[in-house]
N, C-alpha and C positions, 0 to 999 in steps of 0.2 A: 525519410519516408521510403517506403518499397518501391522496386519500380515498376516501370508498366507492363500492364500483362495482355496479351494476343490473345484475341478471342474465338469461340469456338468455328467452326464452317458448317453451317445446313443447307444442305440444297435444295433449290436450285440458288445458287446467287445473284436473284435480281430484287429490285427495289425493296421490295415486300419482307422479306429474311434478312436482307440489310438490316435494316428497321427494327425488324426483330432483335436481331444481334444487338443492334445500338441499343438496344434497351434491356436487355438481358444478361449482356455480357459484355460491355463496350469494351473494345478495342483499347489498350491506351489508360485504360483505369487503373488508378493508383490507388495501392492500399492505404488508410489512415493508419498513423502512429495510435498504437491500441493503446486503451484507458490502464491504468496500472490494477485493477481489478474490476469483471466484470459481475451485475449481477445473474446478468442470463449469457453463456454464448451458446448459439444454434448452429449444430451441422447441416445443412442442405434448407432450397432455398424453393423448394414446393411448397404443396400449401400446409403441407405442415408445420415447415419451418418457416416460412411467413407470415402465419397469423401466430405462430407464438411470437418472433421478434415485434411484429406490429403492436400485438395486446401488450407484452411483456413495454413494450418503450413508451405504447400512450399510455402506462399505468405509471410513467415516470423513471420507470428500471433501465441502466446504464446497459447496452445490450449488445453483441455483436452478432454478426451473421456469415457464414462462410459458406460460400457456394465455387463447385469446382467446374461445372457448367453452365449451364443454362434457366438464369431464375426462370421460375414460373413452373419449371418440373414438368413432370409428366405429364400432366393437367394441361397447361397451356401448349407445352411443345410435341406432344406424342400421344394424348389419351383425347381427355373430354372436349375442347376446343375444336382440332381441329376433325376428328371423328365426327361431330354431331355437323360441323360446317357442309362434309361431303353429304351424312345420314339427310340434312334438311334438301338438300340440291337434290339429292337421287327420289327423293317423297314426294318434290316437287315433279319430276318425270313421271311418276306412278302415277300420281293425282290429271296430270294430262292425260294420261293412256286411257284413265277410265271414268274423262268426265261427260262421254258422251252418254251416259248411262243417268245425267242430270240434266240432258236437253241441249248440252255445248258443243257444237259442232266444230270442228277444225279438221286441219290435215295432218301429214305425218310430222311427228316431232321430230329433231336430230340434235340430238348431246355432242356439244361442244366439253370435253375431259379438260383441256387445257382451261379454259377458261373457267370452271368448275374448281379445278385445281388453283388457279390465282385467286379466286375470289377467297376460298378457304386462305391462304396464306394473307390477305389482307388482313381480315378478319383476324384471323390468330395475331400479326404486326400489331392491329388497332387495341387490341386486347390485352398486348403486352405490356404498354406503358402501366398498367394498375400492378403488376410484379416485379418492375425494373428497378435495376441500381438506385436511377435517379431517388425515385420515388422515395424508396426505404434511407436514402441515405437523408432526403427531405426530413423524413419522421425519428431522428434523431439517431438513425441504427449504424454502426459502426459497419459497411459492407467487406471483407473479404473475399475477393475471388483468387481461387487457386486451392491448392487438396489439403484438407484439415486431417492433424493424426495428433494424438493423443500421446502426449509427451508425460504424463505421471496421471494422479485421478485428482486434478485441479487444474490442471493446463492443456491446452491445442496448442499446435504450432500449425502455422500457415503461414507460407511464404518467407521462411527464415525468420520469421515472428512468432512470437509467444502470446498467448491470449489467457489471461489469468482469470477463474472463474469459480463465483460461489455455487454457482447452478447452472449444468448444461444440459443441453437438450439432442439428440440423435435426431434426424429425421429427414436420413440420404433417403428415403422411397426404395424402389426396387425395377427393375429392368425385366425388358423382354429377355428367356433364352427358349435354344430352339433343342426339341428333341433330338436324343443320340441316333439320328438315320444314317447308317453308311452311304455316304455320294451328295448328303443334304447343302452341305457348305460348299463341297465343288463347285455341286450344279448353281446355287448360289438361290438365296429366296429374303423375302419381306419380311419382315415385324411391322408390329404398331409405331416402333423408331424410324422406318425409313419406308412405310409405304405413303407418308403423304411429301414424299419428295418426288413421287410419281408427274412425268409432266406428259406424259400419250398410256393410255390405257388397254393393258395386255387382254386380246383377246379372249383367252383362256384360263380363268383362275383358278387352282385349287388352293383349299384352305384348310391345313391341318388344324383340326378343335374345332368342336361344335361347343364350343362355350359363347357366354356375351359377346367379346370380344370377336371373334371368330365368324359367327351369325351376324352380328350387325353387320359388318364389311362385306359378308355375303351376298347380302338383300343389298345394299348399297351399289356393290360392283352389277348385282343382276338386273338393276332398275336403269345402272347404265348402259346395259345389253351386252356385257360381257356374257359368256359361258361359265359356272361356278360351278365347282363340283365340294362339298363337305366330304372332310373324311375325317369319323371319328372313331378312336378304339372302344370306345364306350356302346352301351346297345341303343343309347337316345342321347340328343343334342340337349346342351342345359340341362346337365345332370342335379345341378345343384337346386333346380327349382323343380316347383310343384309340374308336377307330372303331369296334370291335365293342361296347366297353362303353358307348360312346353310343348303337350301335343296340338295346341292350336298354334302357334310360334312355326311350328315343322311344316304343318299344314299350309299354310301363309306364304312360306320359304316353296315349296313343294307346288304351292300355286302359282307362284313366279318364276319356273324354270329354273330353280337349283335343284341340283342333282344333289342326296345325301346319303351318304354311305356310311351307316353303321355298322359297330363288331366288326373291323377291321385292322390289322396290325399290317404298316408298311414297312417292306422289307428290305427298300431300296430305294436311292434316286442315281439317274446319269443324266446324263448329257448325249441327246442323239441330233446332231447337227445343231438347229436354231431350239427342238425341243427339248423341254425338261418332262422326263420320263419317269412318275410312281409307280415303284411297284409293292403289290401288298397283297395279303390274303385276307380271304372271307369267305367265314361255312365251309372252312376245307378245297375254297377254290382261289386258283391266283387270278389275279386282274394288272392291266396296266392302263394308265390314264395317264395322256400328253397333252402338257397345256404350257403355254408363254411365262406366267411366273408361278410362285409356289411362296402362301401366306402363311407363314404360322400365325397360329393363335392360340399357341396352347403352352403354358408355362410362364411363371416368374419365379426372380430371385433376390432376396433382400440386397439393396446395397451396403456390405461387413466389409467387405476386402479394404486391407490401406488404410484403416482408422487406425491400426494399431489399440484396439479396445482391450489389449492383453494388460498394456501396461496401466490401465484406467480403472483396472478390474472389473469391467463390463464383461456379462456371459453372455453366448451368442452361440447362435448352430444356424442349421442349412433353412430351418422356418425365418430366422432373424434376431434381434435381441428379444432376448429373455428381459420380461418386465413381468411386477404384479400388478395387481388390481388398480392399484395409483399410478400404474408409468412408471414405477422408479425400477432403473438394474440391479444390480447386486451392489452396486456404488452407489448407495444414496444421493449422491449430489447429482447424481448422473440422468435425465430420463429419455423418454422415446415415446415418439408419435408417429404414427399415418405407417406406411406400406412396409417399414422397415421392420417394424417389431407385430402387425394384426393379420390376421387372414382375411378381412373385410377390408379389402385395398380399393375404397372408394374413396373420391376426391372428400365429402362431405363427413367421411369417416376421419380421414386424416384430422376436418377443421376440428370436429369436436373434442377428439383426442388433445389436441394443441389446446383447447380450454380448458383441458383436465390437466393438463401441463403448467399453464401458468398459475392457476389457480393452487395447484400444492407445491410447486416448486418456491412459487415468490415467496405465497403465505401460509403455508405449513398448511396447506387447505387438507382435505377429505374426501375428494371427490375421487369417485370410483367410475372406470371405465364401463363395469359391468352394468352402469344400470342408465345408459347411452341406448335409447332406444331408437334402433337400427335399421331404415328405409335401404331398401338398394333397387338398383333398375335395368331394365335390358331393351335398349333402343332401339332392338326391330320394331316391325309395323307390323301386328300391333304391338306395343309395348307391354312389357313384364314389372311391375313394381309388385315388391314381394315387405311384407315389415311383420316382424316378429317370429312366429314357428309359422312352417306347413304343416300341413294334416300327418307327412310322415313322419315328420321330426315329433310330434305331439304323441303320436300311438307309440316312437322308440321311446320316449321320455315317460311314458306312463302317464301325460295328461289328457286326463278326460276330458271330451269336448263335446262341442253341438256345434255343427256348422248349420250355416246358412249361404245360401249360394243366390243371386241374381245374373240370371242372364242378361246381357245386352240386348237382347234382339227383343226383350219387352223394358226398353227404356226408351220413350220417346223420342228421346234426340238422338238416341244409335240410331232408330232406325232411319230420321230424317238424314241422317248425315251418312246412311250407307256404310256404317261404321257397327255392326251388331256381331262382327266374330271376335263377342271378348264376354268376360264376366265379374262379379266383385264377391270375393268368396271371403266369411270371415270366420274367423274360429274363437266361438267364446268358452269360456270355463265352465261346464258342466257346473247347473245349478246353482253359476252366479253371474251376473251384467258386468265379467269381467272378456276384454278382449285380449287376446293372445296370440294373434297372430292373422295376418288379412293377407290375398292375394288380389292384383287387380290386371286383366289383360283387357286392354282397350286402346287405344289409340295415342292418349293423352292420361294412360294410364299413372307416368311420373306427376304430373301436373294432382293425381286425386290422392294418391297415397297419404298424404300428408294429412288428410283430414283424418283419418285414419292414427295417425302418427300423432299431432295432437292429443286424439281421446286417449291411447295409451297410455301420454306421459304424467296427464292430467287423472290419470285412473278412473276416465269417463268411459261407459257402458253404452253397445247399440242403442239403450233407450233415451240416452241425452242426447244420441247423435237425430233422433225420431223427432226430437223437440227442435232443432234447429229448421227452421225456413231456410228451404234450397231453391233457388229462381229455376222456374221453370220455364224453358225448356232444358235441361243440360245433362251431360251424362254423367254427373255425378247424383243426382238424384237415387242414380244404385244405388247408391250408400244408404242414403233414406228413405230408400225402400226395405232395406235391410233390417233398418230400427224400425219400420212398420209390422215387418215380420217378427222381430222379436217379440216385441208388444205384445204379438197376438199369443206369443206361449206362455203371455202370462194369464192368459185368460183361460182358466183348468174349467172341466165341468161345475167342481162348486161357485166357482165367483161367478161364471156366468147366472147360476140358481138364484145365486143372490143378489145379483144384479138384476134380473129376471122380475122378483120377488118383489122387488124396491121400486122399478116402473109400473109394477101391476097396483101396488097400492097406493102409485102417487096420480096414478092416474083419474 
């Protein structure tokens, strides 16, 4: 047998990341003597390559898994988990600040960060057991820790072992990096990897990328009364979304005391005593902003380095592996899921790719990633869930649309809940009860997407979403006001005549 292997360090090291470790990367874990041929082996042990080995071994398939970190990925250690832990605790502080505006009286709050910060690392520990060694090694999966490299296009080697394989699967994810700033690394700054090892909360943040990523931690740090300053080289934050539901996003941010600075290229960082000092221009003028730390949020990079995928004949560049429409590389035996090989590096993206994965790699399946219909979300307050085209992507694409737009502020539960800076905008197919693409900013706007997302997949039309009973009061009722509104454009001058016509004689 192999022997034991040391496992990674996250900080801070107390009980909570212990625990973690213990379950992610135990200390001490021995590799198992490998099966003399596998049907599935998976590189990286996020959720891509966890629900392939999961699916792939309760389907019966001899399976192994190789992780050189930390299971659970990005997802558990560094993205969704522990991001949305601080996002709930900082929404909780907002919801105090302004609930005197519902009759609740109290005094001034004060944010305890330390404890904000443990509760998140419990939470992430408590969470962890459903990604751990134990677990997977429970459900029959052969676990490897330590760095997988591709010894020919049938074989990994891990840990001075060989893992012999009818079908593998890629799916290291991809990393935070930070832009080329001269003085950036000096002066020294955060990612999504190590800003929630944070244990006292820096006064003053600036945060390179007005993207998701970037905004959310914004609104987060600002709700805990940090200073936040956005600095983005783009002319608007959430470039990649619908333009109106980012300018209520900005607004939002903008009402909460972040500073956001557009069209701006920084052209420096130092070090000036305890401060970290940007500098950059904008509209022709320089500026400098001094704050305690310095967040990127802007950039990823597929994990390629160290597979050695030359020798497996897997093709790859600076976007990730090259796959088609099925997941499979240029090595047919070979495939790839979630952040390593898509530009939609969402948890929920990754899973379903992993079921286009098992499904043609075990059984010669057919399933095509293209017709994966694709929710994603943006965790300010209020929230962005965006699923299929926007309006811009529609008019580059040449498809003609009819939009419909509902406001929140005439939805009766926005406005009981004080919740009416959002809207449910959808875009159907010119001339037919086909839907094509929806935007939702509202509060709980991930939470409504999905109804949305349904009728898509189901090739159901605003008018079947009309027919569904929605409990009243709630703010998804947009939606089904929505199909009210359609409805009504089917009512042309003549049907109305002849509807007309048909009450008048039955009367």
């Amino acid at each position: 047998m192999a022997s034991a292997l040391k496992g990674p360090v996250i900080a801070p090291a107390d009980a909570y990341n212990l625990k973690l470790i213990a379950n992610a990367h135990p200390e001490g874990w021995v590799n198992p003597d490998p099966a003399p041929r596998y049907n599935l082996v998976v590189i990286g042990g996020g959720t891509a390559g966890l629900v392939c080995a999961a699916g792939a071994a309760g389907l019966g398939a001899k399976v192994a898994l190789v992780e050189r970190n930390l299971m659970g990925g990005d997802c558990l250690n560094y993205g969704c988990v522990p991001s949305k832990a601080l996002i709930r605790a900082a929404g909780t502080a907002a919801d105090v600040r302004v609930a005197i505006r519902m009759g609740v009286m109290g005094g001034s709050i004060r944010i305890d960060f330390g404890w904000v910060m443990e509760r998140m690392r419990r939470v992430r520990a408590e969470l962890s057991r459903n990604d751990s060694v134990a677990r997977f090694a429970g459900l029959g999966v052969d676990v490897f820790l330590g760095e997988a490299r591709f010894g020919g296009p049938d074989r990994i080697e891990v840990g001075g072992r060989t893992l012999s394989f009818r079908r593998a699967a890629i799916a290291t994810g991809a990393r935070a990096i930070a832009p080329p700033i001269p003085g950036l690394a000096q002066a020294g700054y955060l990612t999504n990897e190590t800003v929630f090892s944070l244990t006292t909360m820096p006064a003053r943040i600036a945060v390179i990328g007005g993207g998701p990523i970037g905004c959310e931690l914004a609104q987060a740090f600002a709700r805990f009364g940090a200073e936040v300053t956005i600095l983005e080289v783009m002319d608007g934050i959430l470039i990649r979304e619908d333009r109106e539901a980012a300018a209520r996003v900005e607004a939002a941010l903008v009402g909460e005391d972040v500073e956001i600075v557009t069209g701006c290229k920084i052209s420096g960082v130092e070090r000036r005593g305890s401060d970290k000092v940007i500098r950059y221009e904008r509209a022709g003028s320089a500026g400098e902003l001094a704050v305690d730390e310095i967040l990127v949020g802007a950039g990823r990079a597929p994990n390629v380095e160290g597979l050695n995928l030359e020798a497996a004949g897997v093709e790859y560049d600076r976007q990730g592996v090259r796959v088609d429409d099925y997941l499979r590389t240029f090595n047919r035996s070979i495939y790839a899921a979630g952040d390593v090989c898509t530009a939609y590096r969402f948890t929920h993206m990754a899973d379903a790719m992993a079921r286009v994965v098992i499904r043609n790699a075990l059984f010669w399946g057919r399933a095509r990633a293209s017709r994966l219909t694709i929710p994603w979300c943006t965790y300010t307050d209020p929230e962005i869930a965006q699923i299929g085209l926007t309006e811009a992507e529609a008019a580059a694409r040449g498809v003609q649309v009819t939009m419909f737009v509902q406001e929140l502020s005439e939805v009766d539960r926005a406005v009981i809940d004080e919740e009416t800076e959002g809207f449910v905008k959808v875009l159907v197919a010119s001339g037919r009860d086909r839907i094509v693409g929806a935007t939702i900013v509202a509060r709980h706007a991930s939470e409504m997407i999905s109804e949305i997302g349904v009728a898509m997949a189901a090739g159901l039309g605003l008018g079947a979403i009309a027919n569904v009973i929605h409990p009243y009061p709630t703010q998804a009722e947009g939606i089904r006001k929505l199909g009210d509104a359609y409805n009504r454009t089917r009512l042309t001058p003549r049907v109305k005549r002849i509807i007309e016509r048909w009450l008048a004689w039955t009367r």
